[in-house]
N, C-alpha and C positions, 0 to 999 in steps of 0.2 A: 504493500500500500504506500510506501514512502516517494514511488516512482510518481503517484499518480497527482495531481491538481488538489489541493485542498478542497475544494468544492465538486470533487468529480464526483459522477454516479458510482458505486462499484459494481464492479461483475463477481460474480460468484467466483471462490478461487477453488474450486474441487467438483464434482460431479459424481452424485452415487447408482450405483449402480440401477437397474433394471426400471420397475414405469409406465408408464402410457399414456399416448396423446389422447385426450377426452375431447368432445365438444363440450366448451366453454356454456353454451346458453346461458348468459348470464342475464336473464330478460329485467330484471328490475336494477340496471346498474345505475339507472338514471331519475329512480324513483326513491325521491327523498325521505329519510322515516319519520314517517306519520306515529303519533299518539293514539295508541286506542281508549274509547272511555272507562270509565272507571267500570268493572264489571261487578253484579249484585254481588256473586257469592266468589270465592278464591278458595280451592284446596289445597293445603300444603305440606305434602310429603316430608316426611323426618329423613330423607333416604334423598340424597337431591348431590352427592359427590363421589368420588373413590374415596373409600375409607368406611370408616364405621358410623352407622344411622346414631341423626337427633334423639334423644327424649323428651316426649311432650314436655313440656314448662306450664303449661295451661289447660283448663279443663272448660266443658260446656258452659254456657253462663255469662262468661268471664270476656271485657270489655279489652279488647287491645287497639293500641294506635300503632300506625307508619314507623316502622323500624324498630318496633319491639320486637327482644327475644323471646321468639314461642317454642323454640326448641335447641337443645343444645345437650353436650356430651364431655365428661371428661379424657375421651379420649384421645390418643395425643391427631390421628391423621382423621380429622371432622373440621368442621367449620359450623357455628351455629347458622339457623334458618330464623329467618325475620318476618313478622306480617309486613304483606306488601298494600293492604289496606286496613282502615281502623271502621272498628265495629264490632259484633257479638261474637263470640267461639259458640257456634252451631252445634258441634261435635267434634270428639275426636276417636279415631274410630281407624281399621283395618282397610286399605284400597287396594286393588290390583294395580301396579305400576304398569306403561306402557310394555315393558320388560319381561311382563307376566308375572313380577316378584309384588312380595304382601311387603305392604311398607306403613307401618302407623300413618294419620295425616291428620293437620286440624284443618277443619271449616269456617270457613270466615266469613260473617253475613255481613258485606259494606255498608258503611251508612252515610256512604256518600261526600261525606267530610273530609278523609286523607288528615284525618289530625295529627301532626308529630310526635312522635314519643320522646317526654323529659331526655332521655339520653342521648339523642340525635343532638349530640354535638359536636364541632371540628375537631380530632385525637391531634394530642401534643405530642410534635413527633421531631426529636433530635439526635437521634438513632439508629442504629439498624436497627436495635433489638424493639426500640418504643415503634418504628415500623412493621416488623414482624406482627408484633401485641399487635397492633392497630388493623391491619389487612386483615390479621385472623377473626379480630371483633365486628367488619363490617359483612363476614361470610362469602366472602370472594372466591370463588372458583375458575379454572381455567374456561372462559367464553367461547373458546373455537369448536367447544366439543367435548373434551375430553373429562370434565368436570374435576380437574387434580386440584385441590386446597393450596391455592396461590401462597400463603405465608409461608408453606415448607419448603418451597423454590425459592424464598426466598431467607430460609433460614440458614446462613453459611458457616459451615462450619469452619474452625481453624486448619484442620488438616488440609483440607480442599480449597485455597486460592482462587478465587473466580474474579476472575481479567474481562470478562465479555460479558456483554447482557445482548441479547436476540430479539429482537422486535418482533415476531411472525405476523406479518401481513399477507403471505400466498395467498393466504382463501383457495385451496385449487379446489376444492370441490367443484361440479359444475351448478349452476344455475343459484347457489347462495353468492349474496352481496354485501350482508350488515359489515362487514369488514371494510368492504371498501366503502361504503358510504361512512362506514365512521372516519376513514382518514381524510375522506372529502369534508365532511362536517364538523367535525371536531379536532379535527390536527392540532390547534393546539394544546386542548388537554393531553393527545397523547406525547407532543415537545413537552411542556410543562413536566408529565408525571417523569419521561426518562432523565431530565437535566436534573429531578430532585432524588432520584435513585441514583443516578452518577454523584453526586454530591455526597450521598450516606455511604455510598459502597465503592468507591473511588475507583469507578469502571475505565479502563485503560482504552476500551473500545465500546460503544454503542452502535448495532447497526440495524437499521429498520430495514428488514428485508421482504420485498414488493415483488410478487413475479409481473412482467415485464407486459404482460396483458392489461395492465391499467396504469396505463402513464399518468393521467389526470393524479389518481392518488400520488405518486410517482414526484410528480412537476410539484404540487402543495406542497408536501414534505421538506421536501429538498428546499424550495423557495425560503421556509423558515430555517432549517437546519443552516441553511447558508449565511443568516443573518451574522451570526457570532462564531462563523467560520475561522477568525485569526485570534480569538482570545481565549486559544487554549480548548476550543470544545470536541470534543472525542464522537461526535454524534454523527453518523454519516446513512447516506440512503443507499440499498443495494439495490439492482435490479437481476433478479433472477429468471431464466428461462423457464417458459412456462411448460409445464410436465407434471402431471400428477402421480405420487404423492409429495411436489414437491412440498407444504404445508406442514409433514410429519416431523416431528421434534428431530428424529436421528437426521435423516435427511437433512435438516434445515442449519443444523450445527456444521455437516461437514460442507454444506454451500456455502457456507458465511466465513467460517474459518478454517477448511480442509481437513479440522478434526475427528476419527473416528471416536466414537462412543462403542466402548467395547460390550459382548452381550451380557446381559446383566445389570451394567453398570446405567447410570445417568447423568444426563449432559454435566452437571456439576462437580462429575468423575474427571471432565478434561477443562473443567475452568469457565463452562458455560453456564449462562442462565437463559432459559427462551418462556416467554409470555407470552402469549395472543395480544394483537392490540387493543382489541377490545374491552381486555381487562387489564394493559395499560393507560390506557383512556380514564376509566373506573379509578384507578388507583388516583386519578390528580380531585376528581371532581368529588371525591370520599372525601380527603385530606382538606378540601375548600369548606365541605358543607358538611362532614358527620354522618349522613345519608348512608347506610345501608344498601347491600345489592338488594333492592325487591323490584328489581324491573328489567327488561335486558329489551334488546333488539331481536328481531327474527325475520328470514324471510321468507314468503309466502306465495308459492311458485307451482311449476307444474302445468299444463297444460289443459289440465279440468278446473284447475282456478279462472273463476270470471275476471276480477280485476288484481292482475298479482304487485304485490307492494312488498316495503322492507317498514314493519312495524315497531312500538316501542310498546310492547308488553309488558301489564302486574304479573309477578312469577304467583302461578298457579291458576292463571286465567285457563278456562275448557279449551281445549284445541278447537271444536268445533264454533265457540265464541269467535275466535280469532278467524278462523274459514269464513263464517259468515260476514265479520267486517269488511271482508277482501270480496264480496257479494256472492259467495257460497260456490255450488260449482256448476259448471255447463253442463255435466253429463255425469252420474255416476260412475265415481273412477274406481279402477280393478285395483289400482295399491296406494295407500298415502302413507307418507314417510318421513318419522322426524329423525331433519337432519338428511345431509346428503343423500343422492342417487347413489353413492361409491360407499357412503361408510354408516349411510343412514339404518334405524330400526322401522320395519314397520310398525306402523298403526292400526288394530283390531278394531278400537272402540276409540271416537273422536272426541269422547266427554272426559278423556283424561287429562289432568291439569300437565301446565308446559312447567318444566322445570329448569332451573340455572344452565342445565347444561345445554341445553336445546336450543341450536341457533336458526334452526327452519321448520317449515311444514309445507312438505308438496307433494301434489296430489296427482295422478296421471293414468290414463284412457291405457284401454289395453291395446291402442293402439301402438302409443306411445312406447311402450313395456314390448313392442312385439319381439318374442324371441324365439328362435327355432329350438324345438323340445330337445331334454340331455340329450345324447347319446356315447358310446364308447370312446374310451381313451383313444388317439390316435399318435400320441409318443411322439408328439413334434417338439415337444419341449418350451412351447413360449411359456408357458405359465411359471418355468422357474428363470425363464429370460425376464418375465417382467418383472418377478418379487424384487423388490430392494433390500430384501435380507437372504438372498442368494437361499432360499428353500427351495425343496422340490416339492410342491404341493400333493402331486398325485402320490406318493410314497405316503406323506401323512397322511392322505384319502384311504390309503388302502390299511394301512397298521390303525388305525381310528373304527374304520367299521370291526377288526380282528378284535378290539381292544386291547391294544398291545403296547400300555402305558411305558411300559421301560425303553422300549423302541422309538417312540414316538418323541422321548426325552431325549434320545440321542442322536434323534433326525434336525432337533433343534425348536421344537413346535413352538416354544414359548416364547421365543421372541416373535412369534407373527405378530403384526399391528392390525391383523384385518383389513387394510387397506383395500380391498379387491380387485387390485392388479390381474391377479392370475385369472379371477372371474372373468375379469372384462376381456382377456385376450384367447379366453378358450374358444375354440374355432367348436368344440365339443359344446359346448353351455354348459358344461359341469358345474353344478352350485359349490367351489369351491370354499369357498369362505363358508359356508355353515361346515361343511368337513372340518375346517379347520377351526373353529369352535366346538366342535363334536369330539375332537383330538383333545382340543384343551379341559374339556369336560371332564373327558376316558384318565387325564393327568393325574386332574382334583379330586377327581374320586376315589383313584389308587394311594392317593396320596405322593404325587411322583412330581420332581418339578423340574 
């Protein structure tokens, strides 16, 4: 980097292996996010990250405002859960999660008001560690998806040195947006939150990295980063080729800095930290106002959606609430999916509330979906061409249906990200990716890892 222009864009300095070009459709990259109304009722799953589920804090009866904790845990990998409106606790009671998992949840009857709760105040933060406190107190989980409890990414330990912080801007999913529309609309909460994390953590590099399909975001970024270009600021814009998965943590570490992350291990292993923007955005406008994550963006896409938008949602609003704002759908669609085409869950039942992690909902014609039925292995090999963790899928497929837990550990199953690389390039249609959760299951169950 020393060759290049202070103010130059950067290029990725590595490239990871395997991949796939997707169509982009990114049909709402020019629709701004809209506000939904405040909605009657809100349900709020204790079970809303990776790690261990809330315990209720409150019972039936009982009157909560706007960013009170309704649920929380002493366990160390949790984040507490917040009402994201004020008004009655209805119930709290047993749900089926999209997921199919039972997860306790409260009920929340709004009362229209959004009243603040006494605690919604700005956290005094002169620390890393009064940072840490403070991210974990507002229930911040990773935005893009992945739902990982932001403060433990950002708890560094002594052993581990971390030189870099990782912007992830990709978004490669196809057809989600709220990524880019926050670096359109908000850039400078996300400049603000990084120039105040470089200060606490004395980051030698900051780099926001963009894949190269959205200049706009791109040009904004850069235009501010460039402002305090010669007074020592470490903060620079990458622009990455666009390829999915590039968006994926490993991925995105060795694009930005050519380092690999060994298996097992996490970016923090080679001196990284990577964030989604979206909840580095979050992190400036927490620290300004005390506000709690009880709301997030999502987009609402698909081709059986009537008016597709990029929303700003209460977490725990019905998914079918949210369908409706967008004017419901043209046709009854064969699969609706929160969360990407490529890494998204389906959806059974649309009255399940949206949760932190969930950055879309789209819905799509079985036209849309047309795919030619499984058929037999044909041993061409793309599928371990496209993995970026160099598996052989069909080998897990075949030791997963045998139940051959110890095999399966030594084919490497655990590191799969799901990514559905291999799916997308089987000339077969093989449902790959459920194999290879079917693998990871056959693990947990033996107890094998």
């Amino acid at each position: 980097m020393s060759k290049l222009r202070a103010d130059a864009i950067l290029k990725a300095v590595a490239r990871g292996r395997g991949g796939v070009q997707v169509a982009h459709n990114k049909r709402t990259a020019d629709n701004e996010i809209v506000r939904m109304p405040i909605p009657a009722t809100v349900v709020l799953p204790m079970q809303q990250h990776i790690g261990a589920p809330c315990k209720p804090l409150v019972k039936a009866g009982d009157h909560v405002d706007v960013g009170q904790v309704i649920g929380d845990t002493d366990q160390f990998l949790s984040v507490p859960i917040h009402a994201s409106v004020s008004g009655t606790v209805k119930s709290v009671a047993d749900i089926t999660l999209a997921n199919g998992r039972i997860a306790p949840a409260v009920t929340i009857e709004s009362d229209g008001l959004q009243t603040l709760h006494e605690s919604v105040v700005p956290p005094v933060v002169h620390t890393k560690e009064d940072l840490v406190k403070a991210i974990r107190a507002s229930g911040l989980v990773g935005l893009g998806g992945a739902g990982f409890p932001s403060f433990v990414k950002l708890t560094v330990k002594d052993d581990k040195p971390i030189d870099t912080l990782i912007v992830n801007a990709a978004e490669c999913e196809p057809y989600i947006t709220v990524d880019y529309r926050e670096c359109i609309e908000n850039s400078w909460d996300i400049m603000t939150s990084v120039y105040t994390l470089g200060e606490l953590y004395g980051f030698k590099h900051i780099i926001i990295a963009v894949e190269d399909n959205k200049p706009e975001a791109i040009r904004i970024l850069k235009s501010i980063a460039d402002k305090d270009i010669h007074t020592g600021n470490v903060v620079r814009v990458m622009a990455l080729k666009s390829r999915y998965p590039q968006g994926a943590e490993k991925m995105m570490v060795l694009s930005a800095t050519g380092r690999k992350v060994p298996q097992g291990k996490l970016p923090a292993d080679v001196g990284c930290i990577v964030m989604n923007v979206a909840s580095v955005a979050f992190v400036a406008r927490y620290l300004k106002t005390g506000k709690p994550l009880t709301s997030r963006s999502v987009t609402v896409s698909g081709d059986c959606i009537k008016n597709p938008a990029n929303v700003r949602v209460h977490i725990g609003t019905s998914m079918q609430e949210i369908i409706d704002f967008c004017g419901g759908f043209t046709e009854p669609p064969a699969k609706i999916l929160s969360g990407g085409p490529m890494m998204g869950a389906a959806i059974v039942d649309t009255h399940v509330p949206l949760l932190k992690s969930n950055n879309a909902v789209l819905a799509f014609s079985e036209k849309a979906l047309a795919k030619k039925p499984a058929s037999d292995c044909i041993r061409c090999g793309r599928c371990h061409a496209a993995c970026p963790m160099g598996l052989i899928p069909t080998q897990i497929e075949k030791y997963a249906v045998l139940g051959d837990a110890e095999t399966l550990s030594t084919l490497g199953t655990s590191v799969c990200m799901e990514c559905g690389s291999c799916a997308y390039s089987c000339p077969a249609g093989k449902p790959l990716v459920q194999y290879m959760r079917l693998a990871k299951e056959v693990m947990r169950q033996a107890g094998v890892k």
